[in-house]
N, C-alpha and C positions, 0 to 999 in steps of 0.2 A: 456564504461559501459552501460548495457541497462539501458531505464530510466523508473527505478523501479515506480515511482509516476503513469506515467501514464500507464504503466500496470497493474495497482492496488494493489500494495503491499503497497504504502505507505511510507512516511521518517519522522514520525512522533512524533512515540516513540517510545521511548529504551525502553528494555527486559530484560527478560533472557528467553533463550529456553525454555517451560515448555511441558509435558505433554498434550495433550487436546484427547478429548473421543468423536468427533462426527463424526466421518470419518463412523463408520457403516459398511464398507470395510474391509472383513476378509483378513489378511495379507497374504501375499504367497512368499518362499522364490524365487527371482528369477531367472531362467533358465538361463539369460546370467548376471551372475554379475558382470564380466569387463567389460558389457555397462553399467550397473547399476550405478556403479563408475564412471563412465566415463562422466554422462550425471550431476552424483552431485558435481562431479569437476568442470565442465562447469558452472554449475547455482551458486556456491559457489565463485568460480573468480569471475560473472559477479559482482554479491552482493559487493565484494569486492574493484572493481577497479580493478583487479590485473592482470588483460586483455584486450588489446588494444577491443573496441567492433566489429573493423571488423573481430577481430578473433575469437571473442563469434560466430558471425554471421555465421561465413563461418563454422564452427566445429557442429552448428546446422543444417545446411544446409548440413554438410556431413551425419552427422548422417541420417538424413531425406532419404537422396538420397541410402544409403545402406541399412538401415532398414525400411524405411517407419515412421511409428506412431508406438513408441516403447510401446509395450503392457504393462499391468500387468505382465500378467505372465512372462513377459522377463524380465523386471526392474524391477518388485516389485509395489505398490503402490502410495509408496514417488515419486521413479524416474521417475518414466511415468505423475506424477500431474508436477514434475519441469520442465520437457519436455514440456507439454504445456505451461508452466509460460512461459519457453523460446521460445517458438513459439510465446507471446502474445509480445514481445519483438521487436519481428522481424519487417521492414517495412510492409506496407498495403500490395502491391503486392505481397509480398510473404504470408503472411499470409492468403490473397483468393485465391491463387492459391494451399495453402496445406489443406484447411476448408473441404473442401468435404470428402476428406479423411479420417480427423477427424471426421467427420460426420459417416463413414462407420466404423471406427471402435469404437464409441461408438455404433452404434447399432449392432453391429457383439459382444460387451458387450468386447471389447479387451483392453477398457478405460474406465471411467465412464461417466455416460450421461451428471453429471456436468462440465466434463473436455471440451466435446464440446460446452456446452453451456458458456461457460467461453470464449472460445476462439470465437464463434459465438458473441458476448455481447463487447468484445474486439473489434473485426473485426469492426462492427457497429462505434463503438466511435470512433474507429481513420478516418474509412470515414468523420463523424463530423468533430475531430480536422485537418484532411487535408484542411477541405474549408477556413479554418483561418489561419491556417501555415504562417508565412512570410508578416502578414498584422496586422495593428493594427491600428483602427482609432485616437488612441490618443499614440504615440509614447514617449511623455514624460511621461506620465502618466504609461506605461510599463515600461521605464529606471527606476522610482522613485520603482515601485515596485520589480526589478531585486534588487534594491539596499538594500530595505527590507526586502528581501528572506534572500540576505547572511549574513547581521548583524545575522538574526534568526538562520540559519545553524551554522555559527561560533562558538555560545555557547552550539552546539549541535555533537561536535566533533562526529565521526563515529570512536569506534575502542582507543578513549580515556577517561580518567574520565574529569566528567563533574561539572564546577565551579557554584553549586548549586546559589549564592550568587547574581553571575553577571549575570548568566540564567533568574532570577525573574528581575533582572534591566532592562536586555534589553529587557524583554515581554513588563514590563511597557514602557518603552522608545518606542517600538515598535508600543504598544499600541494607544499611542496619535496619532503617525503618520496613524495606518491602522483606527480608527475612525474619523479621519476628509478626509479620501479616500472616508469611506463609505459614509460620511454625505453629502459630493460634488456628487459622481459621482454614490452611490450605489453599490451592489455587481460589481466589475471588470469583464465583459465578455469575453466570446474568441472574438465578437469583439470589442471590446473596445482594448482590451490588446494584443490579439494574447493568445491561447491555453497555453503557458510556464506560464505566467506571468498571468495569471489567476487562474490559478492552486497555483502559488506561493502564491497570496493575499490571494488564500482558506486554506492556509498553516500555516500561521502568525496566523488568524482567529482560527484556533484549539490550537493555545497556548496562546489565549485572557480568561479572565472571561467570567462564564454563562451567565451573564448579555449582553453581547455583542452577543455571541456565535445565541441565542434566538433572538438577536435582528436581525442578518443575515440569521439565517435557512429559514423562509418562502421566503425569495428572492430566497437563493439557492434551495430550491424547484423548484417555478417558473420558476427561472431559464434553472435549468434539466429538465424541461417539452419542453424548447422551443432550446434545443440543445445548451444552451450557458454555459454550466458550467458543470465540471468533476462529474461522478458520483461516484467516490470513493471518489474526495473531501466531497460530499452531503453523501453519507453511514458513512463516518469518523464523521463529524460535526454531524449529528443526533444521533449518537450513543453516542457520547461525552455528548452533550445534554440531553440524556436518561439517562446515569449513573451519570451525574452531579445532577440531579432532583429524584436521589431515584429510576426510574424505569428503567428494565430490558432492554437492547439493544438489537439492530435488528441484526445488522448484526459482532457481537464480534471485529470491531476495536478498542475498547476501555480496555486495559491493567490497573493494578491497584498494587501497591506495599504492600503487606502484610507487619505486622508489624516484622513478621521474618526474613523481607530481600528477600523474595521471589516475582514472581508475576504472576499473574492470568488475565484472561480476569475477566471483571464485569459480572454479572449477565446477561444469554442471554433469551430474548424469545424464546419460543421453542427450544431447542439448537439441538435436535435431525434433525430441517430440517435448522439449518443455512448453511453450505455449499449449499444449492440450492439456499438458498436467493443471496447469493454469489455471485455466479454462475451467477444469472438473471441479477448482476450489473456489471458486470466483475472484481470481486476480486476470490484471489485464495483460494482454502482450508484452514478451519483458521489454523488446526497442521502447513501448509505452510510456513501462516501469521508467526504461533511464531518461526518457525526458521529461518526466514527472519531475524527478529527483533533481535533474539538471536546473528544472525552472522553481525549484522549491526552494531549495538552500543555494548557499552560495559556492560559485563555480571555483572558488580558489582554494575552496577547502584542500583537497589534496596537494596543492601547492603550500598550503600554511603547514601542513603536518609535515611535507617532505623538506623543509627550510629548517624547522623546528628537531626534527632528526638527522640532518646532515649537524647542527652544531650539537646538539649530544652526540651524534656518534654513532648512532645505532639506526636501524631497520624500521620501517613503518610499521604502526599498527596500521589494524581495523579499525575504520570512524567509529563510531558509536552515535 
């Protein structure tokens, strides 16, 4: 399975597929719709597990190799944004060796500008995370945190209902352990930890309290200035941050459960240019984002939370 985290989709929260209106890109039906299909089959398995990942690999790599950079007008809009997703997927070497391309057909306008700057923004990062791959100056301190990813993942089943009860226990439980991480050693860097496992701690960290969340963002800043930390982690956490504080988020990572059982991103700056902002950090389309999300976790989630708070009595949170 590719690993959606660091190609910036995210494993963060559950959804439900919604709606979203900032695409701007007038739809077109497309010209070859058994690659169309073909290419949301692919990105659908990968999302899923449901495909060894050398065989996501090699089926992009065909595709590639008989059609080149599958257009709009040949897939459609959706299928040529997933197309990159799963190019952003792919190892480095392959990925600089197909960018040009993409480069020539967004400006031949056969993709959108965002799509190569997505994958250009991409490319970047993973040169980053390759210098740390396989190294970690503090190797127990990455085992401690591999061990605190999966506690966290576990009460976050992909694909099953989620034990609201024991979710809040293990944040808190989880909690003590990632603030006395922080108060030793500071945000976890790629080198500190190795790129996985720093990524993980930024992981834990978005299912902590504001209080905490504020208390790491200017490192994670700092951080992403000096190439030591995910920038989707840093877009995720600031956003969280934004809508946790009442105001508008940058770049629409941040999901919210209406009290109807539905859900929504939170309120965006500007929303008409968030796909660029995106783009410049290497996350994908947010419509992308919420069918990622929709086909990741399970779609009743805000149903469970909204059933769960009509018999308490009270207002929805935020998933976590």
């Amino acid at each position: 399975m590719t690993k959606w985290r660091s190609s910036g989709l995210g494993l963060l929260v559950a959804c439900l597929s919604v709606p979203l209106l900032f695409s701007g890109q007038p739809k077109h039906a497309p010209s070859n719709p058994r690659l169309a299909a073909e290419i949301d089959k692919i990105f659908l398995a990968d999302l899923n597990g449901e495909t060894p990942s050398d065989a996501v690999h090699a089926r992009v790599r065909q595709t590639f190799a008989k059609y080149g950079v599958p257009s709009q007008k040949m897939v459609g809009e959706e299928a040529a944004e997933e197309y990159i997703a799963l190019l952003g997927g792919e190892p480095l070497t392959f990925v600089e060796s197909v960018l040009p391309k993409v480069e020539r057909a967004a400006a031949a306008g056969d993709i959108s500008e965002n799509s190569y700057i997505y994958l250009r923004t991409q490319t970047h990062q993973k040169e980053i995370r390759e210098k740390f791959n396989g190294s970690a100056a503090n190797p127990a301190l990455r085992n401690k945190i591999e061990r605190l990813f999966k506690t966290d993942q576990a009460v976050r089943p992909v694909g099953k209902p989620w034990d609201l009860k024991k979710l809040q226990a293990t944040d808190r439980a989880d909690g003590e352990t990632a603030h006395a991480i922080f108060a030793k050693y500071g945000l976890p860097t790629f080198a500190l930890v190795g790129p996985e496992a720093a990524q993980e701690f930024d992981d834990v960290v978005q299912h902590q309290p504001l209080a905490f969340q504020k208390q790491v963002l200017p490192q994670m800043k700092a951080d992403l200035a000096a190439g030591q930390v995910s920038a989707q982690s840093y877009a995720m956490l600031l956003d969280r941050v934004e809508s946790s504080s009442g105001q508008p988020q940058t770049y629409g990572e941040n999901f919210v459960c209406t009290p109807d059982g539905k859900m929504k991103p939170s309120p965006i700056a500007d929303p008409e240019q968030v796909d660029r902002r995106r783009a410049d950090i290497g996350l994908v389309p947010l419509s992308l984002y919420a069918k990622l999300l929709g086909e990741m976790y399970m779609n009743g989630l805000c149903e469970q939370v909204a059933a769960a708070n009509r018999k308490a009595g009270h207002g929805p949170p935020t998933p976590q």
